[in-house]
Every structure is written in C-alpha cells, then in structure tokens.
C-alpha positions in Angstrom: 15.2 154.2 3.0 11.6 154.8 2.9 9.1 156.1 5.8 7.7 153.5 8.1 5.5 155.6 10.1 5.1 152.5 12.6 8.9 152.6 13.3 8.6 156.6 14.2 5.9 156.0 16.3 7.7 153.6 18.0 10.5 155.9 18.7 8.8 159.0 19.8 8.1 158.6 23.5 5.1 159.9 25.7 5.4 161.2 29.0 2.3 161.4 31.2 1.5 164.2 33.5 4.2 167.0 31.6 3.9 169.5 31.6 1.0 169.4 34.2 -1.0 166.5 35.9 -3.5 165.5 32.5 -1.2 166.4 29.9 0.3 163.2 27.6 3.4 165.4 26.1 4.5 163.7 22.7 7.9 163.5 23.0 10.0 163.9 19.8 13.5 164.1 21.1 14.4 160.5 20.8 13.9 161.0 17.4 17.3 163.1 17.4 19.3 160.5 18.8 17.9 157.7 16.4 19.5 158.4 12.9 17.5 156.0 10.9 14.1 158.0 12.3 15.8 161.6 11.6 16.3 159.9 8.4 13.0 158.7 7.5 10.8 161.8 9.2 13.5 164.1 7.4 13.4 162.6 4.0 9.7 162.2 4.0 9.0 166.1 5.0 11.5 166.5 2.0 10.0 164.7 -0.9 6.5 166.7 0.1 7.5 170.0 -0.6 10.6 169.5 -3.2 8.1 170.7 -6.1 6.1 172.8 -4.1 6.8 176.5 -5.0 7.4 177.3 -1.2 9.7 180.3 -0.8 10.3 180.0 3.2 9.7 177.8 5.6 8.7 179.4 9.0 9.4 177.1 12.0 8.5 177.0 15.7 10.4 177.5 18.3 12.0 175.1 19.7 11.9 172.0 18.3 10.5 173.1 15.2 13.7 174.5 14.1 15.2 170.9 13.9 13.3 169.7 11.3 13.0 172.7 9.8 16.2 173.4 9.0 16.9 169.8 8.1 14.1 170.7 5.3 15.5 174.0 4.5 18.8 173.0 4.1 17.9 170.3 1.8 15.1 172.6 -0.2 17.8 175.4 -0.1 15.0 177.9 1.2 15.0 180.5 3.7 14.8 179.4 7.1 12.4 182.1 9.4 12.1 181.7 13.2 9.2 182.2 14.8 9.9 182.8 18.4 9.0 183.0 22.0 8.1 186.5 22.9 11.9 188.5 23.8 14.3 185.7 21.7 14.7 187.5 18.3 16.6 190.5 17.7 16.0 193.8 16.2 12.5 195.1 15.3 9.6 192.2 15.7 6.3 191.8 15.2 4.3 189.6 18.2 0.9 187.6 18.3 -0.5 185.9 21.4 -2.2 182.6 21.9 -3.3 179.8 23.8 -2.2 176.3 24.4 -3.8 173.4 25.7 -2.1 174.2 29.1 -1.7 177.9 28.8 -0.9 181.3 27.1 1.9 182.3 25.2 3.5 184.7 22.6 5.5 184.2 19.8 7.1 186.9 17.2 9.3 187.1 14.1 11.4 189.5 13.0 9.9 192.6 10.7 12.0 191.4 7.5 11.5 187.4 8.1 9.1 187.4 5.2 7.5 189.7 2.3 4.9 190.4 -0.2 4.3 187.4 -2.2 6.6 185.0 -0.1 4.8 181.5 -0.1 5.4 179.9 3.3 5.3 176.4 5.0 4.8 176.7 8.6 6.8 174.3 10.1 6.4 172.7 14.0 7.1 169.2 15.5 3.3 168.8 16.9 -0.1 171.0 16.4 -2.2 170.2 19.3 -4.8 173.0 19.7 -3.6 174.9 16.7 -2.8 178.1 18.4 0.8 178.2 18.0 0.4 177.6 14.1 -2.4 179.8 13.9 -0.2 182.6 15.8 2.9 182.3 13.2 0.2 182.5 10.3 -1.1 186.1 11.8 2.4 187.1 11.6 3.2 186.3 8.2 0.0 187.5 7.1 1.3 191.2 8.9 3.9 190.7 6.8 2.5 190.4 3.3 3.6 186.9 2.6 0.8 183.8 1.8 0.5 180.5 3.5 1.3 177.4 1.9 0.9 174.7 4.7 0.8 174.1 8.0 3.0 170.7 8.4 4.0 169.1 11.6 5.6 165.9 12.6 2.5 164.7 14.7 -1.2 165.6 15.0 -3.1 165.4 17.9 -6.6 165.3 16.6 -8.9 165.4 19.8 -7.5 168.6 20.7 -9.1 170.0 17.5 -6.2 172.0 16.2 -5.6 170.8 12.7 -9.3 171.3 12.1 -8.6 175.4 14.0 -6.0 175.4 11.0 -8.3 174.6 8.6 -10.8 176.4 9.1 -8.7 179.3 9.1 -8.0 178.5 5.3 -4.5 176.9 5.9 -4.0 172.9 4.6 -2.4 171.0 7.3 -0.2 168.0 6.6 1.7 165.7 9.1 3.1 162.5 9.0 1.7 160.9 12.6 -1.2 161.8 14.5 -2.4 160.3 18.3 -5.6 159.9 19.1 -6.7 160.1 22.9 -5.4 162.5 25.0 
C-alpha cells in the first residue's frame, strides 16, 4: 500500500470554532479509527527515516505519541516524551511557549536524551512552531542534536514550519492546509 496523501486528507476532519471561536482545529483522530490511513501515514513516516541515522525520536504530547511510537516501534529507536508541564516523572527539565490560541509548557525528563543523540521531533501538526521549537530547547539542554522536525500536517499561514527553520531545524510533513 502506498501513500495517497488525497485519501488522508480526506479522512482527517476539521472542526471550526475549537478550541475558540476563529480557530479551524485539524482533526487527526479519525485517522486512528481508519486502518488503511494509519497504514499509509504510518508507513510513509517510516520509509523517511529508516536510513536516517536518528537515535530517538522525541514526540509531543498527546497525539504525537501515536505516530510516534508507531515509527519507533518499527525503527526500533527510543521513544522520548515530551510533555505538558507536571505529566512526567522524576527530575525534568521545562520550556514555555506560545500557541496560536495560548501559552503553554512542556518538559522532558533529565535522562530522555544525551550528548550526541540525533533526534526527530515528532508531533501530529506544527502550526505556529512553538511547541516544536519548545521540545528542541529541551534537547538542546540536554546535549543531544536535532535531526528533524516532522509532523503529520503543516499549517503554513501560521508561519510555524518557517519559525522551525529559521531556527536551523529541517521540517518535513506529509500534508499541509492552507487558510486558516
């Protein structure tokens, strides 16, 4: 089975007004419950990074994990959480940020990654880039180098892939949505 990005598209949902009155929120949970779109998204993240000479792959909390560890699993790699503030265990390390509809904070725990750990950071949607951009400060703390910034969709008039970039990180996804 090969990716058909228009058959994704068509199964990811959008929901007008959600969070807040403005926002069109990308939903990717239908995904989950269509296995021939897990398949494709899944196998496509795959086959980028199976010769990639990634170590970990960091993912965002929540959804990020999903795919993430669908990817991890299959790489057999490391799987590190990156977390809403007071979720994780033991000794972390925090960064805040802003969204397109807020602040937040994420952290990871201290050990998560090390000196000369190559890491794809891993989330279902980069829309202004700060949650991405948060997770790479944190790895950064921790020694370890950025790989990629990857994410199921893009949504590029919120300027967050180009945030990423400019920050020195490559940023690959498989759908992006213009308009907001």
């Amino acid at each position: 089975m090969s990716y058909d990005e228009c058959y994704v598209k068509s199964v990811v949902r959008t929901i007008h007004d959600w969070p807040e009155p403005g926002i069109a929120f990308r939903d990717v949970t239908p995904i989950f419950k269509d296995p021939k779109a897990l398949r494709m998204v899944s196998d496509a993240l795959t086959t980028r990074y199976i010769d990639s000479g990634i170590t970990h792959i960091a993912c965002i909390d929540a959804r990020g994990f999903l795919l993430g560890s669908i990817m991890a699993y299959a790489l057999n790699l490391p799987l590190v959480l990156v977390r809403k503030k007071g979720k994780l265990p033991g000794e972390t390390i925090c960064q805040d940020y802003t969204l397109e509809y807020g602040t937040s904070t994420v952290e990871m725990q201290i050990d998560a990654v090390s000196e000369g750990d190559n890491v794809l950071i891993f989330d279902d949607l980069i829309a202004t880039g700060g949650t991405v951009l948060a997770a790479a400060t944190l790895i950064r703390k921790l020694g370890a180098q950025i790989y990629e910034a990857a994410a199921l969709i893009d949504l590029p008039d919120l300027n967050g892939s180009t945030r990423i970039s400019e920050a020195d990180i490559p940023v690959f996804t498989l759908l992006a949505y213009e308009g907001l």
